[in-house]
N, C-alpha and C positions, 0 to 999 in steps of 0.2 A: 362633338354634337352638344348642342345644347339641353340643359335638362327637362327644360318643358317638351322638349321630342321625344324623350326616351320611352315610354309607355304611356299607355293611352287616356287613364284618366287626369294626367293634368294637364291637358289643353283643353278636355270634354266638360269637366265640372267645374271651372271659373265659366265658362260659356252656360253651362247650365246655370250657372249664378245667375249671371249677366241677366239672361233672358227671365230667371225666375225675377226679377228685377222687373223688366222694361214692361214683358204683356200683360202684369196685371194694370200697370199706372196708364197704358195704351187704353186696355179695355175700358177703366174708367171715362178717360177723354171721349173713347166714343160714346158712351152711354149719357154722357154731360151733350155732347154733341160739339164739345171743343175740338177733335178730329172726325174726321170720315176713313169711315172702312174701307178698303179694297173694293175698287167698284164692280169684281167681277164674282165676288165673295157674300155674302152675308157673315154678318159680324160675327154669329155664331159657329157657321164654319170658318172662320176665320182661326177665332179664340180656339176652339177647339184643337183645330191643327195646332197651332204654336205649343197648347199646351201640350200637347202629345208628342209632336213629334220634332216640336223646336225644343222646350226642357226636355220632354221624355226619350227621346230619342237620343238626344246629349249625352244625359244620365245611362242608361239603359248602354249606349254603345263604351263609352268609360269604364265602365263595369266589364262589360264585355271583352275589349280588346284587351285591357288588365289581366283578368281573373282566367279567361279560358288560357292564354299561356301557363299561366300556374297549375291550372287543372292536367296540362299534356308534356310541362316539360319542356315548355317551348320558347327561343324569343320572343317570340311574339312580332306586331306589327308597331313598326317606328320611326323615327325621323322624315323622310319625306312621303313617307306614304302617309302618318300623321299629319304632315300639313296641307297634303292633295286632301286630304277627308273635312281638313277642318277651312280648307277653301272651299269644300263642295258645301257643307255643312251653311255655311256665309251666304253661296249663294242662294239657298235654299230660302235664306230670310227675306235675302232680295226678291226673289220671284215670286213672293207671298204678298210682298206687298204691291211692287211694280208689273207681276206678270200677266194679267190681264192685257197689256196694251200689246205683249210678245205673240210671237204665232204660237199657236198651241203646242206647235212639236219640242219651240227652243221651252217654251213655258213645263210642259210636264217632263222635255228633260231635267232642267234645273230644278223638278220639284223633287225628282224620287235619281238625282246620280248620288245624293249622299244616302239614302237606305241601302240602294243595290251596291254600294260599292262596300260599304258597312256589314252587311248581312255575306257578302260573298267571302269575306276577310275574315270573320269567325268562323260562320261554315267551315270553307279550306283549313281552318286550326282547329278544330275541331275532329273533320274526316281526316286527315293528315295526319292524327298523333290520338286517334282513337285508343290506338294499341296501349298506348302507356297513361291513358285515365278510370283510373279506378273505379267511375262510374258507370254506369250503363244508361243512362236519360239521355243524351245527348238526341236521341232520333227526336227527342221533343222540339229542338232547338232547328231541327230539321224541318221538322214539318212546320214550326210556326215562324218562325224569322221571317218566309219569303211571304207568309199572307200580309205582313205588314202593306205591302207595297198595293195588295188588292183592297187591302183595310181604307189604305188610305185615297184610292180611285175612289171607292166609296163616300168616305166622310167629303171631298170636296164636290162629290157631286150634287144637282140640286134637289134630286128625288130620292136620294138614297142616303142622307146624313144621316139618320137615325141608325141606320145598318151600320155604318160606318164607323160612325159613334161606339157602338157597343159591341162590337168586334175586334174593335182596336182597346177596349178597357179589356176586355176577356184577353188580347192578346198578353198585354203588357203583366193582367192578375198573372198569367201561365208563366211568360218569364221570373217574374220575381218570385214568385213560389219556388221554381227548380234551381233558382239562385242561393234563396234562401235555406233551402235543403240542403245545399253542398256546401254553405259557408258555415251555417249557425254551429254544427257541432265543432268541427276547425275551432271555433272561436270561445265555445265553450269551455271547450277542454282546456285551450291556450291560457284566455285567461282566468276562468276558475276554478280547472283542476277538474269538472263536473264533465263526467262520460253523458252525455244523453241515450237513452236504448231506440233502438230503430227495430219499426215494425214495419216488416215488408208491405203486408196487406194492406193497412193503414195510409204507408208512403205512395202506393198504386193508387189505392183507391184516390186520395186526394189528388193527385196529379189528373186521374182521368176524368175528373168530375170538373176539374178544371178547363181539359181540354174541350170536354163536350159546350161548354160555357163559346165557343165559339161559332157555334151555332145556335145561339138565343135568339138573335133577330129571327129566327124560322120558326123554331119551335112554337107548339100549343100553348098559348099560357100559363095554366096549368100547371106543364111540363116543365115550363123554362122557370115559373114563379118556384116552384119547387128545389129545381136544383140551385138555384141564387140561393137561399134562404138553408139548404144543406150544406 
């Protein structure tokens, strides 16, 4: 097998390169008016999607299908199921820009078979080898992985980008926060020897305050200006 099959980030993050590459020097051109957007899109949802869930989803799944074997003890997922993801992933790019012209069913399948198929492959290594990770967060990964997919009906809709928009930033703060939590001290310790102390209360509260953060679009302002700034 070859080595860019063996685990998951490195077919995910040269891709996340890639694209941290192309969509800004795109966006540019459109904004010059050297290119045209997707004529089924606004440029803004456009941009946003790619940056979300073409880099971020790259990044964000690399991480993922890596790290949570480490987490349970597990293979993990790789060789061809890595290159069905990073074909699904490909097409994804394509139907962002050419799907418009597709009928809706082949268009939003090629929009959301790389999330669900991504999202389903952690989950299962996750529920699967619960037993043998030392953590207990995982139901976060539960409940938020599958809104991505509602996040993102949202952001390419034409009345609901703003929701979308910022459901999908709450989603993504929530995962890197609980990622962050289970590597930082790993990494501490490893390389400098520095025990971090963990406070239960502290670790909840910020987790849940995170979580609530995914329902800002609804919230009071008030409410929601409040906990951003907490």
């Amino acid at each position: 097998m070859r080595p860019l099959w063996l685990v998951g980030f490195r077919p995910f993050f040269p891709l996340a390169c890639a694209q941290a590459v192309v969509t800004p020097l795109l966006w540019v051109l459109m904004l010059s008016g050297g290119v045209h957007p997707p004529a089924w899109l606004q440029p803004q949802q456009w941009h946003a999607h790619e940056l979300f869930y073409g880099f971020g989803l790259a990044v964000l799944g690399g991480f993922l299908l890596t790290a949570t074997k480490n987490w349970v003890q597990d293979r993990g997922h790789h060789g061809r199921t890595l290159q069905v993801l990073v074909g699904a992933w490909l097409l994804e790019r394509v139907a962002m820009w050419w799907g418009g012209e597709w009928p809706a069913w082949l268009r939003w399948g090629a929009l959301n078979v790389y999330g669900a198929a991504l999202i389903s492959l952690v989950l299962w290594t996750l529920v699967r080898g619960r037993k043998r990770d030392s953590y207990r967060d995982n139901f976060l990964f539960v409940v938020a992985l599958p809104v991505f997919l509602a996040a993102r009906a949202l952001l390419l809709s034409p009345t609901h980008f703003i929701e979308g928009r910022d459901v999908t930033l709450a989603l993504f703060r929530l995962a890197f926060l609980v990622m962050l939590e289970r590597t930082l001290t790993q990494f501490m310790k490893a390389a400098f020897q520095v025990v971090l102390p963990r406070v239960a209360v502290l670790d909840v509260s910020i987790k849940a305050l995170a979580l609530s953060l995914l329902a800002a679009p609804w919230l009071p302002p008030p409410l929601r200006a409040t906990l951003e700034v907490t």
